[in-house]
C-alpha positions as CSV (number, residue, x, y, z in Angstrom):
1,X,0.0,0.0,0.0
2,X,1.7,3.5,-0.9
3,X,1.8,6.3,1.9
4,X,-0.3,9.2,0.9
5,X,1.0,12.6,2.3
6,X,-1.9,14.7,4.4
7,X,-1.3,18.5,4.7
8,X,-2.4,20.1,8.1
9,X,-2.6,24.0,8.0
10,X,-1.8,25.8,11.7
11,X,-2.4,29.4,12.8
12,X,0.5,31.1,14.0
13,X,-1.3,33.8,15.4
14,X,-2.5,30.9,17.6
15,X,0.2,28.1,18.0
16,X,3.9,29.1,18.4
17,X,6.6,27.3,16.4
18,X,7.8,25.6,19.1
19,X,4.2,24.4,20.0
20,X,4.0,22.9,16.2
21,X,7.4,21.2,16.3
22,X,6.7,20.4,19.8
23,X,3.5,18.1,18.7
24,X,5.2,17.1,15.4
25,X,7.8,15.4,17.4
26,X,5.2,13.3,20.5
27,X,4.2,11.9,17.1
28,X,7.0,11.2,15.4
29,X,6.4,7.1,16.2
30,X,3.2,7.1,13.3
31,X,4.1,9.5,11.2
32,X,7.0,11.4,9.1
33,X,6.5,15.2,9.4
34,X,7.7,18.1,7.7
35,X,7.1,21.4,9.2
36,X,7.3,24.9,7.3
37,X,6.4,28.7,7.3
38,X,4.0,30.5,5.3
39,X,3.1,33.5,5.3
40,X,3.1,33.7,9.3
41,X,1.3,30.1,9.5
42,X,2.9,26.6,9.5
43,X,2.1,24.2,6.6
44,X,2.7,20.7,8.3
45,X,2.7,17.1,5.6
46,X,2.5,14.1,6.9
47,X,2.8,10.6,6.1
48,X,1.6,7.6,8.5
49,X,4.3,5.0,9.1
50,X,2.5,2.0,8.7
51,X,-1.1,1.3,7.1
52,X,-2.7,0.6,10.7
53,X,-3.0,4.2,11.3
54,X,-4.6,6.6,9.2
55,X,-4.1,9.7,8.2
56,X,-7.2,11.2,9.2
57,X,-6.4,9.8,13.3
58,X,-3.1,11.6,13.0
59,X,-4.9,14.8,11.8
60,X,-7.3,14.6,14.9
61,X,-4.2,13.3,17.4
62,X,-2.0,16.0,16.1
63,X,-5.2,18.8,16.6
64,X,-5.8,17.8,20.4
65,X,-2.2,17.8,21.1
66,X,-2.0,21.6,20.0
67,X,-4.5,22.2,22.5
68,X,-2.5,19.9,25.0
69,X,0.9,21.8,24.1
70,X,-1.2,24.9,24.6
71,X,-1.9,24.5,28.3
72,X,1.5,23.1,28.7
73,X,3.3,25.7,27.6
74,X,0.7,27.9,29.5
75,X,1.4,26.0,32.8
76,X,5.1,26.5,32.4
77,X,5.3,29.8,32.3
78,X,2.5,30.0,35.5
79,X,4.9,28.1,37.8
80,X,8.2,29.3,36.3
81,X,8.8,31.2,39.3
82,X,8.1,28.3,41.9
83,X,10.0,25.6,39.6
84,X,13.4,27.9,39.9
85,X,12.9,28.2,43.2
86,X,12.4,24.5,44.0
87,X,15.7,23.9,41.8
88,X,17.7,26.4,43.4
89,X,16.7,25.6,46.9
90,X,18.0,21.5,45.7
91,X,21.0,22.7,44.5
92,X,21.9,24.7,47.4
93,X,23.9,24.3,50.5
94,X,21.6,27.4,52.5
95,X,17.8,27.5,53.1
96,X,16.4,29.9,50.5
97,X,13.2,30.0,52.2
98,X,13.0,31.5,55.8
99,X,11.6,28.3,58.0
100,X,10.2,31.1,60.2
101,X,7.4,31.8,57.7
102,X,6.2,28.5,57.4
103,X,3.3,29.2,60.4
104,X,3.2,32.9,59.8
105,X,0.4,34.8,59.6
106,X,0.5,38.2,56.8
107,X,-1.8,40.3,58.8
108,X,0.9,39.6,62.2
109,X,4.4,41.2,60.1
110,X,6.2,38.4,62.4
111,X,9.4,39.3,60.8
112,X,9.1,43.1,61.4
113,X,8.9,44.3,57.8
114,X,6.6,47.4,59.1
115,X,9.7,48.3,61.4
116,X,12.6,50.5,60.3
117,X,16.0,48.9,60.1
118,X,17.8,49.8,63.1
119,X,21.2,49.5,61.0
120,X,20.2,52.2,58.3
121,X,17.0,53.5,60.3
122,X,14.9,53.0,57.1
123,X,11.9,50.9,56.1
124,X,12.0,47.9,54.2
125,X,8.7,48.4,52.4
């Protein structure tokens, strides 16, 4: 049976490049892709790899998994923050987070940010 190349047009004012390669590649083990630009969009053909899989299930596959790659890249750069912080504090030989905050209450300033500091007579907020 000969493979018959699909063609799968993708916003870029929607997806980024990296989103569309991104997807390209979780499928690469059912189908050949080739990825280009056009006019701002992406142009993506494909070819299954075997004839168990159709074309027309890679099409839908490769559709949800924009969505999926989406919210990914979404939730990324939500916990970016929180994720460098966790690595950091691993990596380090210090405590990065002040242990007296775990029980602390905002509304009690327990660590006497309100107060000037007695060294330069300033305040720290």
């Amino acid at each position: 049976m000969s493979r018959t190349t699909s063609t799968i047009n993708v916003s870029g004012e929607v997806y980024s490049r990296d989103i569309v390669l991104s997807v390209a590649h979780r499928l690469t083990s059912v189908a050949d892709f080739e990825v280009s630009a056009s006019d701002g969009d992406f142009v993506v053909k494909f070819e299954s790899r075997d004839s168990l899989t159709s074309n027309e299930s890679i099409n839908k596959a490769f559709h949800n998994m924009l969505i999926d790659e989406c919210l990914r890249d979404k939730l990324r750069a939500e916990t970016e923050g929180i994720r460098n912080l966790i690595v950091a504090q691993s990596f380090s030989s210090v405590q990065l987070i002040d242990v007296r905050l775990n029980d602390a209450d905002y509304k009690s300033d327990s660590l006497g940010f309100s107060q000037p500091d007695p060294s330069t007579g300033r305040s720290h907020v």
